[in-house]
BAFI-3210 file (N, C-alpha, C; in Angstrom, 3 decimals, decimal comma, padded with zeros to 6 digits):
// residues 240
n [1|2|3|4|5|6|7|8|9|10|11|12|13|14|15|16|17|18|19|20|21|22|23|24|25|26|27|28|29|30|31|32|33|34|35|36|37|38|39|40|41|42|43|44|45|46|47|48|49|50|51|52|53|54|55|56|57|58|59|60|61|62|63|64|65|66|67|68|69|70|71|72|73|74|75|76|77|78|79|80|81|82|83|84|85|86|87|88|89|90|91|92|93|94|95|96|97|98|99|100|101|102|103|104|105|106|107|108|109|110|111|112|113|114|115|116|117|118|119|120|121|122|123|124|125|126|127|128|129|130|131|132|133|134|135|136|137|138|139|140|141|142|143|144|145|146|147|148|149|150|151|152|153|154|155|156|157|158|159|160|161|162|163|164|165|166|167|168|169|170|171|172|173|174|175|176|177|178|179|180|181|182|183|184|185|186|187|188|189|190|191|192|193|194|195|196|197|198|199|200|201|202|203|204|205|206|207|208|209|210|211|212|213|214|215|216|217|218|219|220|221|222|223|224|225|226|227|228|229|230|231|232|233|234|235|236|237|238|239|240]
n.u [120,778|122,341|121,682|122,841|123,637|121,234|119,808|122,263|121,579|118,965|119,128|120,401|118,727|116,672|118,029|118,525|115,698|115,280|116,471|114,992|115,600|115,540|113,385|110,141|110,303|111,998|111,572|109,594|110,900|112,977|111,220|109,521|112,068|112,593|110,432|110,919|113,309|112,529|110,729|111,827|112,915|110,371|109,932|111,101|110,042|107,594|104,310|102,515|104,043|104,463|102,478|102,887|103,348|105,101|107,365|108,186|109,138|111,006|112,544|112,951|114,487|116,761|118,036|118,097|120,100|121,975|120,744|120,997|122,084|122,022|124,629|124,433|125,481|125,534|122,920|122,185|123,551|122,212|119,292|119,397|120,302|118,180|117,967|117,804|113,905|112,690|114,371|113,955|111,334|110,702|112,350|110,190|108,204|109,280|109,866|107,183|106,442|108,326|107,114|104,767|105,013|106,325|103,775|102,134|103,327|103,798|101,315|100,083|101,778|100,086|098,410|098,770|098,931|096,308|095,709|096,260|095,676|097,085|099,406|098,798|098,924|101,349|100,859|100,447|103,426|104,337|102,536|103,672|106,575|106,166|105,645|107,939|110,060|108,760|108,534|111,478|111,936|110,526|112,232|114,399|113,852|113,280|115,622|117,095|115,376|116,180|119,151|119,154|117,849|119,779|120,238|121,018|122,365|125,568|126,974|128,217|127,218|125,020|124,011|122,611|121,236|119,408|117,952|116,495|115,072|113,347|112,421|111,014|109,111|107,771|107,126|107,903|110,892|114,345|115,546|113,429|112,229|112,806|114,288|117,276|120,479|120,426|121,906|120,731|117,435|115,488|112,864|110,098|110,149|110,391|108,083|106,238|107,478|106,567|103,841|103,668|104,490|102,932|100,569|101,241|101,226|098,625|097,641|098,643|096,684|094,971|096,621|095,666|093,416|091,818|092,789|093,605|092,991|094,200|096,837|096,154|095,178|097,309|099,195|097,814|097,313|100,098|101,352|099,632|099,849|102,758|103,669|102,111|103,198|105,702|105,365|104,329|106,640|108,425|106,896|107,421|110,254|110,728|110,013|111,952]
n.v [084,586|085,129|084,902|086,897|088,691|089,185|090,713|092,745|094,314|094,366|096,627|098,543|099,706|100,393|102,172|103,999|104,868|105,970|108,436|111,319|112,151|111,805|111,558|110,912|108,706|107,216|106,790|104,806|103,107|101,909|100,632|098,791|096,940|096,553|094,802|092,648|092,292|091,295|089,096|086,638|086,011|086,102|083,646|081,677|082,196|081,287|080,722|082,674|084,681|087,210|088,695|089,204|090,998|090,322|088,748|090,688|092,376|091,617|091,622|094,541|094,185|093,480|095,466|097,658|098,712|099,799|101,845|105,734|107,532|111,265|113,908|116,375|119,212|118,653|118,098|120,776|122,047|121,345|122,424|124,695|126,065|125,630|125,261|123,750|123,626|124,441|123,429|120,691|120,059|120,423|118,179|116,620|117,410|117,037|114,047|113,645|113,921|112,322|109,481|109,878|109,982|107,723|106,335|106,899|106,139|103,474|102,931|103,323|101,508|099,066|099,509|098,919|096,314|095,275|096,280|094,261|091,388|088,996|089,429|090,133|088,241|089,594|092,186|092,063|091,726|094,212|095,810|095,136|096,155|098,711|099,276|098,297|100,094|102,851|102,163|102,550|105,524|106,312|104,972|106,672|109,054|109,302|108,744|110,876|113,074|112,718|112,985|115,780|117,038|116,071|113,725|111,464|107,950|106,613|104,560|101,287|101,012|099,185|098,807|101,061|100,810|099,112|099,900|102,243|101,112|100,287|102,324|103,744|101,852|101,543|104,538|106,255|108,455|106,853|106,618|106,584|104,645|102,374|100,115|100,253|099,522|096,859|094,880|093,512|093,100|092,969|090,078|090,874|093,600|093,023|091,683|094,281|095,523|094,102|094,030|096,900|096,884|095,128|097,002|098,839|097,487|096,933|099,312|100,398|098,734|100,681|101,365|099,213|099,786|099,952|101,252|104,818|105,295|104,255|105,354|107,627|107,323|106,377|107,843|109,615|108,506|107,597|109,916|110,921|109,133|109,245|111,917|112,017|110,139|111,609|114,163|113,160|112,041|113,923|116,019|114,211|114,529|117,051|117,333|116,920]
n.w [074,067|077,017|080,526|082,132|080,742|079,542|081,740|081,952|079,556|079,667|082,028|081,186|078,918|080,369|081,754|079,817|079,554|081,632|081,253|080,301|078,091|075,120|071,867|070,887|068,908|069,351|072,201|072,028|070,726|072,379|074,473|072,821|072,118|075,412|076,060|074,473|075,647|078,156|077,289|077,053|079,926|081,144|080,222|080,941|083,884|083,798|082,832|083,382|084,335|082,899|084,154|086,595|090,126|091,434|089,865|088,159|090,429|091,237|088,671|088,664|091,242|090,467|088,184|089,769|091,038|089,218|087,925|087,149|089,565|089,687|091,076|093,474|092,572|089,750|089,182|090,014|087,688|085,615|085,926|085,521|087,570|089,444|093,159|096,335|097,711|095,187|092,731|093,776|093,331|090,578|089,847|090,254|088,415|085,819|086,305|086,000|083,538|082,401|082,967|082,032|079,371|078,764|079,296|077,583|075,206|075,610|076,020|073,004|071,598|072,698|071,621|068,839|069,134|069,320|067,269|065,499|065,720|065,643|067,439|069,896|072,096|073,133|074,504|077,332|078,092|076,935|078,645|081,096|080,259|079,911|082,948|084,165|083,046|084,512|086,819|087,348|086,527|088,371|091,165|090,098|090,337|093,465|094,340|093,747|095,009|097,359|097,530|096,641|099,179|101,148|101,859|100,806|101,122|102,520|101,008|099,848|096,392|095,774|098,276|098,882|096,814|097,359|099,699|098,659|096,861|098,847|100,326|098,255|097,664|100,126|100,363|101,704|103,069|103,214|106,068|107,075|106,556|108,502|107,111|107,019|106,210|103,877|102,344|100,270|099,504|102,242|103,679|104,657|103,474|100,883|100,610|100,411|098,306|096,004|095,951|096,031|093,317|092,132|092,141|090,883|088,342|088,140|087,651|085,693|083,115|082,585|080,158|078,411|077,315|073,990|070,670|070,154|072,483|075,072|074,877|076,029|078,554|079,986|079,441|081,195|083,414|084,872|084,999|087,408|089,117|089,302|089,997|092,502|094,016|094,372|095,776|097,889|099,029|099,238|101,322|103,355|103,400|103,632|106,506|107,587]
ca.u [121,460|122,661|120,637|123,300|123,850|119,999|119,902|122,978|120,866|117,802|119,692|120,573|117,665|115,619|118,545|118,463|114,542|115,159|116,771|114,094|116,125|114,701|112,530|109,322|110,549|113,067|111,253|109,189|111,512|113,344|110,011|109,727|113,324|112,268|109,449|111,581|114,048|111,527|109,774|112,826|112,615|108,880|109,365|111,614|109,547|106,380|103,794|101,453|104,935|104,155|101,488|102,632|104,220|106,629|108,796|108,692|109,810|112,921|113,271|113,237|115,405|118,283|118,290|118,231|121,834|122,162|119,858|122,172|121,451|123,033|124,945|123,890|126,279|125,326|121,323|121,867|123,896|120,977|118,396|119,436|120,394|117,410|118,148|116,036|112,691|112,467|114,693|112,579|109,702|111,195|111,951|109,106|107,309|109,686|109,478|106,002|106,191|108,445|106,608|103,788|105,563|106,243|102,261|101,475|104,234|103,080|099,137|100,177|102,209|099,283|096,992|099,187|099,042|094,626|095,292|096,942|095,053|098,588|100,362|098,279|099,865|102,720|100,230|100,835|104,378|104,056|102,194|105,206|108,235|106,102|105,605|109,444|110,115|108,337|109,211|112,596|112,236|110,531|113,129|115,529|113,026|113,732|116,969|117,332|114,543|117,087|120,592|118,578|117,453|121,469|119,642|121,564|123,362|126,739|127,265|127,672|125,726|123,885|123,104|121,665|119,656|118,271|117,425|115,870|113,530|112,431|112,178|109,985|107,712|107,162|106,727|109,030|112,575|115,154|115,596|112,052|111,681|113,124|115,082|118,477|121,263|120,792|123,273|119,447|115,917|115,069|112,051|109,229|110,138|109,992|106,893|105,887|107,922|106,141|102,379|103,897|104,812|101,436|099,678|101,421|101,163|097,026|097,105|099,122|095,974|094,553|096,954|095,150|092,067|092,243|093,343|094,831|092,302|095,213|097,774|095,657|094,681|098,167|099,879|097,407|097,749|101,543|101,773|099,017|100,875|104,200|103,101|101,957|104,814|106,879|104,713|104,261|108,279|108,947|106,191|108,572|112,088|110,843|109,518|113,273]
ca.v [085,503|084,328|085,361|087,500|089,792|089,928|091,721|093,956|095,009|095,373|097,809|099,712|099,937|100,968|103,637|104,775|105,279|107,032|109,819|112,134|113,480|110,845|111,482|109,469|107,381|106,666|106,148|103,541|101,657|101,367|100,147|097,439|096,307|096,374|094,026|091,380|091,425|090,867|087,888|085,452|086,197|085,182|082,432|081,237|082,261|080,828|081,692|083,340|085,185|088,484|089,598|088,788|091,378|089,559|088,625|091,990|093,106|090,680|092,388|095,704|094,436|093,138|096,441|099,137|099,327|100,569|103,349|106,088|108,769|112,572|114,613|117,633|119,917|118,124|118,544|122,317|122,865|120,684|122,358|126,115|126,788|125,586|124,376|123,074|123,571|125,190|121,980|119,172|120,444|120,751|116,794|115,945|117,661|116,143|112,653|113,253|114,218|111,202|108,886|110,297|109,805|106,442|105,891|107,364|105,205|102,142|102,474|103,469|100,139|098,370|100,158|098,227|094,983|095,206|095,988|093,226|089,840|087,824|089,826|090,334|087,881|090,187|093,047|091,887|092,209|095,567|096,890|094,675|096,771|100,310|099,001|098,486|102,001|104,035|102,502|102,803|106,951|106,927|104,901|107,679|110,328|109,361|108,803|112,344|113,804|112,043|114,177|117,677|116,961|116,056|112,618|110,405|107,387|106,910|103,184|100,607|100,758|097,466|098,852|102,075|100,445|098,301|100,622|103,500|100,445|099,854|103,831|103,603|100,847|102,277|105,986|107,414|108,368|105,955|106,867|106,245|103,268|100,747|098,815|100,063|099,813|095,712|094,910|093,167|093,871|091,661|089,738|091,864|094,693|092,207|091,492|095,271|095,844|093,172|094,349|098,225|096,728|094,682|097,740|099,443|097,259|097,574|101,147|100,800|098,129|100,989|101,341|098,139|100,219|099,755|102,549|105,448|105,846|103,669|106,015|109,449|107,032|105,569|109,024|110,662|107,450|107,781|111,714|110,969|108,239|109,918|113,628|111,512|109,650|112,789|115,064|112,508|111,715|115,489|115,817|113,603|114,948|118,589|117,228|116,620]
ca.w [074,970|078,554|081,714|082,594|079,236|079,143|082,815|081,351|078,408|080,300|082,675|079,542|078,354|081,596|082,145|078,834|079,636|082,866|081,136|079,854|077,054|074,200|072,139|070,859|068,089|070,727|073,210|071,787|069,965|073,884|074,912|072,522|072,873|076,511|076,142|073,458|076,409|079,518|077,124|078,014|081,403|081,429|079,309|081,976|085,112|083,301|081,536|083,900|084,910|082,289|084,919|088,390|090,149|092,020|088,850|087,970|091,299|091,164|087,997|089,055|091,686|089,588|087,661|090,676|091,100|087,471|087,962|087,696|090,067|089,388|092,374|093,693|091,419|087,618|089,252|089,817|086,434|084,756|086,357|085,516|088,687|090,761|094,238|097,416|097,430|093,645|092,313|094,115|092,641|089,384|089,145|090,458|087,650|084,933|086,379|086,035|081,977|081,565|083,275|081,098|077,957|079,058|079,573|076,191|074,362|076,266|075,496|071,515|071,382|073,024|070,740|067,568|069,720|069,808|065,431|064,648|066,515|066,088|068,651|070,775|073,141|073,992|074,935|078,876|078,043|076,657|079,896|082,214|080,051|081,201|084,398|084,595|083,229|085,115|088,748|087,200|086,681|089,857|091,704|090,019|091,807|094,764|095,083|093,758|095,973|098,660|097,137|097,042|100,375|101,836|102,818|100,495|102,148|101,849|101,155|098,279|095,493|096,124|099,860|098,354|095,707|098,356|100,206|097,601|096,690|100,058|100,190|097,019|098,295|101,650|100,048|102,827|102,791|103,660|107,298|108,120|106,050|109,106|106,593|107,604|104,495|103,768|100,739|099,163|099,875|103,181|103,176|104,661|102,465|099,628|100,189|100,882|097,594|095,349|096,626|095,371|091,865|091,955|092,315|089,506|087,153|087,595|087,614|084,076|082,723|081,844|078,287|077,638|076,188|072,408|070,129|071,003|074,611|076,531|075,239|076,298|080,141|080,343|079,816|083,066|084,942|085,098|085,348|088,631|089,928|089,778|091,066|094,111|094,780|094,752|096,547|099,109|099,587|099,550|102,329|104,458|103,167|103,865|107,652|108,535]
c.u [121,433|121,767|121,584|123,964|122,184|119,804|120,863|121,900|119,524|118,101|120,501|119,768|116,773|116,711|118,549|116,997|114,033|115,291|116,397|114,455|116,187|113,785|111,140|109,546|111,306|112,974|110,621|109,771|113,027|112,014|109,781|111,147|113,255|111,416|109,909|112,315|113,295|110,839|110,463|112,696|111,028|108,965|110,078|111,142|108,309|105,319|102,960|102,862|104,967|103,489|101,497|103,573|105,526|107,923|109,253|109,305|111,487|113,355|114,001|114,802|116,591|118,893|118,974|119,336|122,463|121,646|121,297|121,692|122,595|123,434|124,115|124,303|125,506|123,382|120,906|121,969|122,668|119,783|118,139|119,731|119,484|117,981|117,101|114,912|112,371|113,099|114,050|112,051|109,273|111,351|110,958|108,143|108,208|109,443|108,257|105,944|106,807|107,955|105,181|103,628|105,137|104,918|101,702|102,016|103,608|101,539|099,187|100,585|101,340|098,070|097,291|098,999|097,641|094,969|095,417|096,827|096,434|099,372|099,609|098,564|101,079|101,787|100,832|102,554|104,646|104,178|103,392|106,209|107,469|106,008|107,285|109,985|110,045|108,440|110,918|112,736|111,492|111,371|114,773|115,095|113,425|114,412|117,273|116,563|115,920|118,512|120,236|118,286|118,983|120,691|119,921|122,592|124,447|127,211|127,322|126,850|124,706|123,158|122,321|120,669|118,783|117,371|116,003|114,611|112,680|111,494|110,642|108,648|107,032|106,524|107,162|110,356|113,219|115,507|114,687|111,458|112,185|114,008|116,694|119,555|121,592|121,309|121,554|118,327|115,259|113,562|110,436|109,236|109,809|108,736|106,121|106,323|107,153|104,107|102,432|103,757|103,097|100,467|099,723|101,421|099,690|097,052|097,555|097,866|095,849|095,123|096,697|094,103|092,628|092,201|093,525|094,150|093,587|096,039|097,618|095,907|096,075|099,384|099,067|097,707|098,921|102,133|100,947|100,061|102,141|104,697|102,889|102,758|105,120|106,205|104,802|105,974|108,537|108,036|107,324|109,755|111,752|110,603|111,044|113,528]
c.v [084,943|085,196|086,825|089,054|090,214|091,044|092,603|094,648|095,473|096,381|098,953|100,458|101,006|102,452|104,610|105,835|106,435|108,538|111,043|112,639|111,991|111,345|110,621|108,082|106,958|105,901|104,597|102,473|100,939|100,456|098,733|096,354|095,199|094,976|092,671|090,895|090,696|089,504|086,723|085,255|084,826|083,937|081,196|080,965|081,329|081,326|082,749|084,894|086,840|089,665|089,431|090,357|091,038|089,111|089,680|092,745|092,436|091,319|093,707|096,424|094,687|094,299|097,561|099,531|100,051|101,531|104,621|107,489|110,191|113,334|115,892|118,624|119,618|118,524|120,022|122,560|121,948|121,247|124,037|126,429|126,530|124,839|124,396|123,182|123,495|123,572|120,426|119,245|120,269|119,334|116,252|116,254|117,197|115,232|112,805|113,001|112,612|110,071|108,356|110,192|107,985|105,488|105,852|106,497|103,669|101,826|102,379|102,220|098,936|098,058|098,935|097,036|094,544|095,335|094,618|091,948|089,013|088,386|090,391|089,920|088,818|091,298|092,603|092,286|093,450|096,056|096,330|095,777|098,347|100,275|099,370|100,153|102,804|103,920|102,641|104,404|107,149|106,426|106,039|109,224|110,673|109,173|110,199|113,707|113,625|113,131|115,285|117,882|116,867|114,815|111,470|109,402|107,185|105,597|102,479|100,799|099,831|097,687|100,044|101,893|099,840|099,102|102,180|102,111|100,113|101,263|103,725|102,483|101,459|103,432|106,894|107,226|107,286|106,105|106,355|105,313|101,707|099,692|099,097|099,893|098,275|096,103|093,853|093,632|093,060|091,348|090,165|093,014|094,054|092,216|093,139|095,602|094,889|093,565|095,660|097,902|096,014|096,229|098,408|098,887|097,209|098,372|101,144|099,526|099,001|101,524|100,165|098,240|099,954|100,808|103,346|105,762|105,306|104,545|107,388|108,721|106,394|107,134|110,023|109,628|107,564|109,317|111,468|110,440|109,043|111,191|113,092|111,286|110,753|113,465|114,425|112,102|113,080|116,413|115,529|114,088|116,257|118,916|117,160|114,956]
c.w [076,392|078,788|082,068|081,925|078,933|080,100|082,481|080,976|079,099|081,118|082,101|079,000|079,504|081,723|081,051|078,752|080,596|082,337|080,620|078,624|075,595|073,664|071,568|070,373|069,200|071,577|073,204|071,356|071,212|074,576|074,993|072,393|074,379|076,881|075,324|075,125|077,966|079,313|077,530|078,858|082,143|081,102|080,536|083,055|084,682|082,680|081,939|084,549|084,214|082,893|085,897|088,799|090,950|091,237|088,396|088,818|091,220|089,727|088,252|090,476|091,779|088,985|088,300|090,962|089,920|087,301|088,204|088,216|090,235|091,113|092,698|092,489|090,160|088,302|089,105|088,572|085,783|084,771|086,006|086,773|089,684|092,064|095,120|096,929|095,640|092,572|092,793|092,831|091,305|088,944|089,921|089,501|086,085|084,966|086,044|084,624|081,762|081,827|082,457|079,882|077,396|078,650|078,236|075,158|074,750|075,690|073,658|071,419|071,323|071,995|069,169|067,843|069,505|067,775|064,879|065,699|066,703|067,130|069,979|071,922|073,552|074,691|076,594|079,297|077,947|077,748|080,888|081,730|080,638|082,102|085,119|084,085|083,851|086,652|088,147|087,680|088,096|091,633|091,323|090,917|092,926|095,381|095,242|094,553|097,737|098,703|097,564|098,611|101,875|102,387|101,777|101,167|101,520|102,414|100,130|097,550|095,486|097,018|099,537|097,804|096,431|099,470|099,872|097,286|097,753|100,541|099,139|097,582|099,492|101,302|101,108|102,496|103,946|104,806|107,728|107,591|107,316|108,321|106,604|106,417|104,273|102,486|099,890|100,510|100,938|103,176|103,421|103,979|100,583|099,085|100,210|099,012|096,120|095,207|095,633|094,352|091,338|091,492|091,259|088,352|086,835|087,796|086,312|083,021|082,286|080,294|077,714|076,749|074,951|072,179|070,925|072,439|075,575|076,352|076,070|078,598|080,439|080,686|081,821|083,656|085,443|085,780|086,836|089,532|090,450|090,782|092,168|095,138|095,138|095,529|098,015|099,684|099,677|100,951|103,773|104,476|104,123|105,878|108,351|108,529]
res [x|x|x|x|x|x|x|x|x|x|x|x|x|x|x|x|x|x|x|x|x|x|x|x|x|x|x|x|x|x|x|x|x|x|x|x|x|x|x|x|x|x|x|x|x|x|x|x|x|x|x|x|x|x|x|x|x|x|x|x|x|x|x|x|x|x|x|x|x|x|x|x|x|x|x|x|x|x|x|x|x|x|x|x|x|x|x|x|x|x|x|x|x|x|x|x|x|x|x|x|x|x|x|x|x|x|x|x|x|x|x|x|x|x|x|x|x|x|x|x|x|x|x|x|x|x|x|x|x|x|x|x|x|x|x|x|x|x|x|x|x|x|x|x|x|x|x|x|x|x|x|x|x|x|x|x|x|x|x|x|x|x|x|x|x|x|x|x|x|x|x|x|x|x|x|x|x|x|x|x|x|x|x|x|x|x|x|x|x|x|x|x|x|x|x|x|x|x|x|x|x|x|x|x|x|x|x|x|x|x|x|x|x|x|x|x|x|x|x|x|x|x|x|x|x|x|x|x|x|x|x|x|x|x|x|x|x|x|x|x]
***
């Protein structure tokens, strides 16, 4: 598969993951998909490239324009009717479940990776495709924390995505992130953005426990993580 049909498919895949409405078999067998298509990648970047997060951020980068984020309108009718405050709140406590799902699917996978000694090598992969997942649904967070709020920008998709990840790294909304609407991610945010993904991919180690403990510590790690994020970007949205 070219370079350029694998990044399709992985931006298929990751959006397919974003969308909460999956469900386990589903989820997992997106997971491992996820993790077949990420092993090219590595095999490419090198070998130590499964656990850095800097390749994963250039992944995450390539993808973010594919994220597909809902309007105000399709959020209310989705939501029953919640708006402001009451609708935040509301995906911030979904993102959290699927994030959570994510965690639980991820550590179970891991868990089959620790049975069976021959595959064990992909295990790093594994925790890389939830890594990419779950800043996926929480780069969908916060674009949509951004809509509910009337603080979405109104610019290319390329200058948005670049911007929602710089948003996401920083943990403030796009106004008070300093990075302005570049059409890519300029190179102090890079590195600001690469440090973020670092961080998450050791907070997701822990679905490396064997049997099912990574899926029980991979599901709270994700639901923590995510509740944070959001709480903390809705903090700032709600400040003006």
């Amino acid at each position: 598969m070219s370079g350029e049909l694998a990044r399709r498919e992985i931006g298929e895949v990751v959006g397919r993951l974003t969308t909460g409405e999956i469900d386990k078999g589903e989820r997992r067998r997106l997971l491992t998909r996820l993790t077949a298509l990420l092993a090219g990648g590595a095999r490419a970047a090198g070998a130590r490239a499964a656990v850095t997060g800097g390749w994963l951020a250039d992944v995450i980068a390539d993808i973010a324009p594919s994220i597909s984020v809902r309007d105000l309108p399709t959020l209310v009718e989705q939501h029953d009717g919640l708006a402001g405050a009451a609708l935040a709140d509301e995906l911030v406590r979904r993102a959290s479940l699927a994030t959570a799902a994510v965690g639980a699917a991820g550590g179970a996978l891991t868990a089959a990776a620790f049975a069976a000694p021959p595959s064990l090598i992909v295990a790093p992969l594994k925790m890389a495709a939830e890594t990419v997942a779950v800043v996926a649904i929480e780069l969908k967070l916060v674009a949509e924390l951004h809509v509910v709020h009337g603080r979405a920008p109104l610019a290319p998709a390329s200058q948005v995505a670049a911007a929602y990840l710089q948003s996401w790294a920083s943990r403030t909304p796009v106004a008070e992130s300093g990075a302005g609407l570049a059409t890519v991610v300029g190179a102090v945010a890079k590195v600001q953005l690469r440090r973020r993904v670092s961080r998450r991919l050791i907070s997701n180690l822990s679905t490396m426990v064997p049997f099912l403990a990574g899926a029980v510590a991979g599901a709270e790690v994700n639901r923590r993580e995510t509740r944070g994020l959001g709480e903390a970007m809705l903090k700032r949205l709600r400040k003006g």
